[in-house]
Structure formats: C-alpha cells, structure tokens
C-alpha positions as CSV (number, residue, x, y, z in Angstrom):
1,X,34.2,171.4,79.1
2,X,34.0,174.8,77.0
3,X,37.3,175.6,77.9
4,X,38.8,172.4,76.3
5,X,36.6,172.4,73.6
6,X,37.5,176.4,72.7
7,X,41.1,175.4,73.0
8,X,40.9,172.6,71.0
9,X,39.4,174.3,67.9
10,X,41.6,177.3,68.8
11,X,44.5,174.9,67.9
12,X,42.7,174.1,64.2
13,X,44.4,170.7,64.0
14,X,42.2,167.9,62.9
15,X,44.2,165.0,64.1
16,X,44.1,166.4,67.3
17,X,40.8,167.1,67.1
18,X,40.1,163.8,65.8
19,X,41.8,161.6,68.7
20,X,40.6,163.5,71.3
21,X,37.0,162.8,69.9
22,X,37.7,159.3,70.2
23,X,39.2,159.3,73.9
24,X,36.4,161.9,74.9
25,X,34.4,159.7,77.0
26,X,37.6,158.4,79.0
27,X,39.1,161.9,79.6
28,X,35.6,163.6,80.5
29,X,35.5,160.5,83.2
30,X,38.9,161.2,84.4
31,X,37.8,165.1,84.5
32,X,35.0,164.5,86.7
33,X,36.9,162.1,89.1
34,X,39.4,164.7,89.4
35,X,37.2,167.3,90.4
36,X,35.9,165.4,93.3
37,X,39.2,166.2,95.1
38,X,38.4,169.1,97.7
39,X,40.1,172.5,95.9
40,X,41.0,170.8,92.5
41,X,38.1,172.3,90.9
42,X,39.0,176.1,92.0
43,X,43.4,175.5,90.8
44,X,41.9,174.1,87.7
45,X,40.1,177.0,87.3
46,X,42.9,179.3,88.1
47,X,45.7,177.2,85.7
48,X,42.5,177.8,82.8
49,X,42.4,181.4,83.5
50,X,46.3,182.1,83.3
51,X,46.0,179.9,80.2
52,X,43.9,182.1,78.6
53,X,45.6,185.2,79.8
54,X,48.7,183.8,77.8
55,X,46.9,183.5,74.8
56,X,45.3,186.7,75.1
57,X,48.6,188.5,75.7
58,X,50.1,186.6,72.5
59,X,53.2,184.7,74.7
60,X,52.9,181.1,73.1
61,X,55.7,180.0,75.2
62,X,54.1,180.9,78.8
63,X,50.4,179.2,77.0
64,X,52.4,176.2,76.3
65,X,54.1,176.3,79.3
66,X,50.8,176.3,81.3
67,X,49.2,174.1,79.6
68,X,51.9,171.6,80.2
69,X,51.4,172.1,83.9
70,X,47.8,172.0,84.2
71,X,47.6,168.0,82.5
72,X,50.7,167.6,84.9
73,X,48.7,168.9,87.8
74,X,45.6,167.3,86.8
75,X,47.3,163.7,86.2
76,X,49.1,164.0,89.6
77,X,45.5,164.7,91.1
78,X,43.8,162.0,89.4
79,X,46.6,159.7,90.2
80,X,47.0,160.4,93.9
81,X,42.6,160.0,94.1
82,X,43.3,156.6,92.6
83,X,46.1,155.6,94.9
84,X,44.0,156.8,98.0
85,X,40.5,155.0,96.4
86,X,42.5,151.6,96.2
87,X,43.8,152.3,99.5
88,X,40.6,152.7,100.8
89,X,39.4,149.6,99.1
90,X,42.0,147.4,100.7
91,X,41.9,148.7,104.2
92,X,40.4,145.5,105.6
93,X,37.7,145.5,108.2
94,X,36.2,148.8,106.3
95,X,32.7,149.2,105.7
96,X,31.2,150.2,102.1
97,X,31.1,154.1,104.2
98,X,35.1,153.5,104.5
99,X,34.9,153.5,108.3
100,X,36.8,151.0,109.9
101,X,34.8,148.3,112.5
C-alpha cells in the first residue's frame, strides 16, 4: 500500500528496499488475506496512523516500537485466519459454503 511504500523509501535503505521488492507479491497476498478479518482493516489503520504520528513527532523509539507491534499484530491475524481456514477445511461433512449437513 502507500503507506508501506512511503515508509519504505522513508527508511532510504536499498537492501531493504531490494528484498522487499522481491517478496512483494507474497506480503501484498498475505496483506489482503489479513484484511478479510472483520475490524483488522480499521486497527491496521489506527497502528499506521500512531506510526506516523511517531515519526512526525521525531520519537524513533515509539516508531520503532509501533512498527514492531503492527507486523506482530498483523502476523497473529494472518496466522489465526489460517488456523480457522484449515479448520474449516477439515470439518468433515462441510459443504464448499462451510455449513455443516
């Protein structure tokens, strides 16, 4: 997204710029499948916002901090849609719609 993008040339470091390029199409999947979990979408935009606040008010520490905790959060919520996916997918006796006969 723009945000990622700005923060990534906002950090001016090639390599990192340079593997992320290459892993783009795998996080942007993982970023869209994450979304899909009812709320994720509006925290995500919250943890982005107190991000940039951070950086705006010059406290590296707090960015970092943030930072750290929004790719923890956003992990944990792509994990846990995983988990509940596979779940779903090994219910037997459920239907492609997930209900159970």
């Amino acid at each position: 997204t723009g945000f990622h993008t700005l923060m990534i040339d906002a950090s001016k470091s090639r390599p990192l710029k340079n593997a992320l390029v290459g892993l783009n199409h795998h996080i942007q999947r993982a970023r869209v499948a994450s979304l899909q979990v009812p709320g994720r979408l509006a925290i995500s935009l919250q943890e982005h916002r107190a991000i940039l606040e951070a950086i705006r008010n010059r406290q590296p520490d707090l960015a970092e901090r943030l930072l750290n905790e929004h790719i923890s959060h956003a992990r944990e919520n792509l994990l846990n849609k995983l988990k509940m996916e596979n779940k779903e997918i090994a219910t037997p006796g459920a239907d492609q719609a997930g209900a159970v006969r």
